[in-house]
Every structure is written in C-alpha cells, then in structure tokens.
N, C-alpha and C positions, 0 to 999 in steps of 0.2 A: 504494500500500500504506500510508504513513503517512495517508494521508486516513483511510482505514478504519481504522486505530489510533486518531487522531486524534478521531474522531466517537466509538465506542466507547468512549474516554477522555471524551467529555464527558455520552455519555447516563449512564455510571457516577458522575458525579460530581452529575449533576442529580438519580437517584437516590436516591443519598447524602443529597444535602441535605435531599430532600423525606423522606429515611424519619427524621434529624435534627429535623422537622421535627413529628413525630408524637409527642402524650403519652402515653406510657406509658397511665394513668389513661384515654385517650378508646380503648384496646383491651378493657380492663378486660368482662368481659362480667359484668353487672349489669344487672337487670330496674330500670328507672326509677320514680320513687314512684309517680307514674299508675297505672304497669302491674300493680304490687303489688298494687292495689287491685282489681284484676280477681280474680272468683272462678271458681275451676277446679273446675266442680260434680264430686261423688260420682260413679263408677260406681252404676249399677243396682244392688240384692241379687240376689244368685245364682240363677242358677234351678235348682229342684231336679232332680235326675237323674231320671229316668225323667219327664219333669213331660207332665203332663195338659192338656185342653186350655184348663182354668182358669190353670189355673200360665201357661201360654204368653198367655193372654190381660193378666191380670196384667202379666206382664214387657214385651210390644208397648208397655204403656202408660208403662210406666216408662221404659223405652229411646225413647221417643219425648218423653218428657217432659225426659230426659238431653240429646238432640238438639238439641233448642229452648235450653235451659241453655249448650251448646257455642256454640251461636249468639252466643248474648249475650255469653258471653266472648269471642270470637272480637272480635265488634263492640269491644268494650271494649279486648284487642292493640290494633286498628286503627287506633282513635282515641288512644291513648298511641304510638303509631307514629310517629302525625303532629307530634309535639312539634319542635319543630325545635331544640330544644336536646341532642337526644338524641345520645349517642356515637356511633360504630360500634360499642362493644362495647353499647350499652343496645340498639341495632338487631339485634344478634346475638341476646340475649336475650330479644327479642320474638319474634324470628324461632323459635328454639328452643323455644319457650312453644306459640305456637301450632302446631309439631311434632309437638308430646309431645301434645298436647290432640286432632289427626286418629289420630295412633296409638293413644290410648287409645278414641277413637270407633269407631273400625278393631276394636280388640279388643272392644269392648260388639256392634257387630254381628256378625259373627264369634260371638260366645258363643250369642246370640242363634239367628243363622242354622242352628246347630250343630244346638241346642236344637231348634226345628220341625223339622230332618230325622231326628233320632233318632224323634222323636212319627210320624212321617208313615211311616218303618221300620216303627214297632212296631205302628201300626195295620192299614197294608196286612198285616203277619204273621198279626196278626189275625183280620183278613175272609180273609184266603186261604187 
C-alpha cells in the first residue's frame, strides 16, 4: 500500500514540476505574425430570395471563387503552423482560425445548396 502512495506521490510531484515549468505567455492563444498575414477572404453576396437561374449561376461562380480563396488561406495557417517557434497557444490559434474558416465555408455552401433547392421547388411547381 505505501508503494502505491509512494508512486502517486511522485507522479504528483513530477506533475507539478512540469506544469511549474510552463509560461504562462506560451498558453496565451495568439494568432502568430505569419498567421496574421493570412487573409480570410469575404463570404459571397447574398443571393437573392426567390433567385432565378441567372442569380444561381452568378452565385456557383462566386462561391466557387470563395472556395479557391479558402484554399489559399488555409495553405497560408499551414505554412505559419510550421514555424517552430510557435507556442501552444499560437498553435491553438491556428488551429481555431482554420475552424472558423470550414464553418464559414460550411455556411456559404449550405446558403448556396438552400438556394438551388428552393429554384428547383418553385420550378417543378411550375411545370406541374
């Protein structure tokens, strides 16, 4: 039984030392200057309600052009990733960045997707 105190007593204290051992400052979650530099393109312009199949054509192009932009950003996290001077909190905020950057893509298509199935509703109503 004191063995298993004993041991428990020391993984506690090795622990210890090592969270002692951590700067404040390298938690800190901050986008690094690299990363800063990275630009986190515009959403698309809205598409209009009822949109036509101009409108829809339009916006594929736009939302496809947005896609490619995400890319580039993304590429750009990546390579600010690689810094090896980077915290764990500059790593957190890479990591966060590029989060926000698939849920905002996530939302553009989504709006998108919305968009041709309303058009594709109101047509079949339409013809039928």
């Amino acid at each position: 039984m004191n063995r298993i105190f004993v041991l428990a007593a020391a993984v506690f204290l090795m622990n210890s030392a090592s969270a002692q051992d951590v700067d404040p400052a390298d938690l800190e979650v901050v986008l690094p200057d690299d990363a800063q530099k990275c630009v986190l393109p515009a959403s698309p312009d809205a598409i209009p309600d009822e949109a036509n199949l101009d409108h829809l054509k339009v916006a594929k192009a736009q939302v496809a052009e947005f896609q490619g932009k995400m890319i580039t950003f993304r590429d750009c996290l990546s390579q600010a990733d690689d810094n090896p001077d980077n915290t764990p909190g500059n790593k957190q905020a890479i990591v966060n960045s590029y989060n926000y950057s698939v849920e905002m893509e996530e939302r553009v298509a989504n709006r998108f997707n919305e968009a041709v199935r309303e058009y594709k509703e109101r047509t079949a109503a339409a013809e039928g």
